[in-house]
Structure formats: structure tokens, C-alpha cells
C-alpha positions as CSV (number, residue, x, y, z in Angstrom):
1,X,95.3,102.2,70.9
2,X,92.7,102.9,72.9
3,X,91.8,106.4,74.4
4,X,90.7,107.2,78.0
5,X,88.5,109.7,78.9
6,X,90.1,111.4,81.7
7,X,87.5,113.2,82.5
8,X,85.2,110.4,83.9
9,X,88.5,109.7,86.3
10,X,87.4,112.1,88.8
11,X,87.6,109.5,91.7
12,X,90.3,108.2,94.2
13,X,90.1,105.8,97.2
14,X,91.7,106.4,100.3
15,X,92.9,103.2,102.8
16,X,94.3,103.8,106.0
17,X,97.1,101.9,106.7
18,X,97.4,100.2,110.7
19,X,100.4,102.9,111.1
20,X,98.0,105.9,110.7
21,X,99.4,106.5,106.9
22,X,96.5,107.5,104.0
23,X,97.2,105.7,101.0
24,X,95.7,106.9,98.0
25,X,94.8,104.9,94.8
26,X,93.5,106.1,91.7
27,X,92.0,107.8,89.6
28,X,89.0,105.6,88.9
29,X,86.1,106.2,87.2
30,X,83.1,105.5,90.0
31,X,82.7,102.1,89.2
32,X,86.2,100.8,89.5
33,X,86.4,103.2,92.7
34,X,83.3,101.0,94.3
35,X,84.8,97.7,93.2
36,X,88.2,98.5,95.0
37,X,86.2,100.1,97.8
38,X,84.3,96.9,98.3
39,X,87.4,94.9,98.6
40,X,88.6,97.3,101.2
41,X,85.8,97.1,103.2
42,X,85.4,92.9,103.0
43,X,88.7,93.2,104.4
44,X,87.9,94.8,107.5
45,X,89.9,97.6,106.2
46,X,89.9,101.5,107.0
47,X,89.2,103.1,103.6
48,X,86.8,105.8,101.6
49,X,85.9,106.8,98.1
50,X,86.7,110.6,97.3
51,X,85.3,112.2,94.6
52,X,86.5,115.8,92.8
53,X,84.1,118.2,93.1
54,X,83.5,121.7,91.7
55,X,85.7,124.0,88.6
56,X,87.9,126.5,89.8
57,X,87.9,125.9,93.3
58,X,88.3,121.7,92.9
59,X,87.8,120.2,96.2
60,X,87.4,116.3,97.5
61,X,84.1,115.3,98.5
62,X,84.0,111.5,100.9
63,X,81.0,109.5,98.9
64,X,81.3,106.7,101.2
65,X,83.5,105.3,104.0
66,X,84.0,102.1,106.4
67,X,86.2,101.9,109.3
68,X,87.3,104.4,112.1
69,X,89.0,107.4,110.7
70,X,89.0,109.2,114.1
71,X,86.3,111.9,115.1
72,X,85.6,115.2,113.6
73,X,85.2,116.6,117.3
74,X,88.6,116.5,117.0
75,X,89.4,113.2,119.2
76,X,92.2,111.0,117.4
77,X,91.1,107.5,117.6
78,X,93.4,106.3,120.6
79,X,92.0,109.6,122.8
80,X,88.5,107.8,121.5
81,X,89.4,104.0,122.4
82,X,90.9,105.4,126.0
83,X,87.8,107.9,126.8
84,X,89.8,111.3,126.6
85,X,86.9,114.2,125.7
86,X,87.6,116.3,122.7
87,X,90.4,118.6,123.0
């Protein structure tokens, strides 16, 4: 049987699905997180890799992303697509 090392799976990848939902996949180790990345992104697909940062205080970091995931300025992407300012 052979082991995994778990501790290389420190990666996920997040799609977002056309009804707003996150779906999350994983863990990967990085490469296999690029690889379904990729095919996200060929899609035309909403998605990003996340990566588990720190010890204690664990945290996920966004190492890459494609598609519209709204705006940080607090606009949800239909506010953005009809011109509404940030609330």
C-alpha cells in the first residue's frame, strides 16, 4: 500500500458555481491543484487555488484566480454588472 504524505496536501480549489455556490475540491498537493485549476479556467469557469498558510493561526491564502468573484469594495457582481457604487 502506498502512503501519502499529507502534509504536501495543503491546497484546495475553489469553483463558483452559476448559482453563486463555492465548491470546494481537494486537498491537492500544488501540482494537482494547478492541473484542475487549468481545466477550470479553459472552461471559462469562475475558480481559484487556495493554499494553507501559517501554524497555529492556519489561514487560506488565494495563489491564483480567473473569473469574476465580485469586488472587494464590497459590490456583489450584479451591483457591478448594473453600475450600483459600493455600499
Amino acid at each position: 500500500m502506498m502512503m501519502v504524505d499529507i502534509s504536501r496536501l495543503k491546497h484546495r480549489v475553489e469553483v463558483l458555481s452559476s448559482d453563486g455556490e463555492i465548491k470546494r475540491y481537494g486537498p491537492f498537493n500544488e501540482q494537482k491543484a494547478r492541473e484542475f485549476f487549468e481545466v477550470e479556467e479553459s472552461l471559462g469557469g469562475t475558480a481559484r487555488i487556495m493554499r494553507l498558510e501559517g501554524g497555529i493561526q492556519q489561514r487560506w491564502e488565494v495563489l491564483a484566480g480567473c473569473g469574476d468573484w465580485g469586488d472587494p469594495g464590497g459590490r456583489s457582481r450584479e451591483d457591478k454588472r448594473a453600475g450600483l457604487p459600493a455600499r
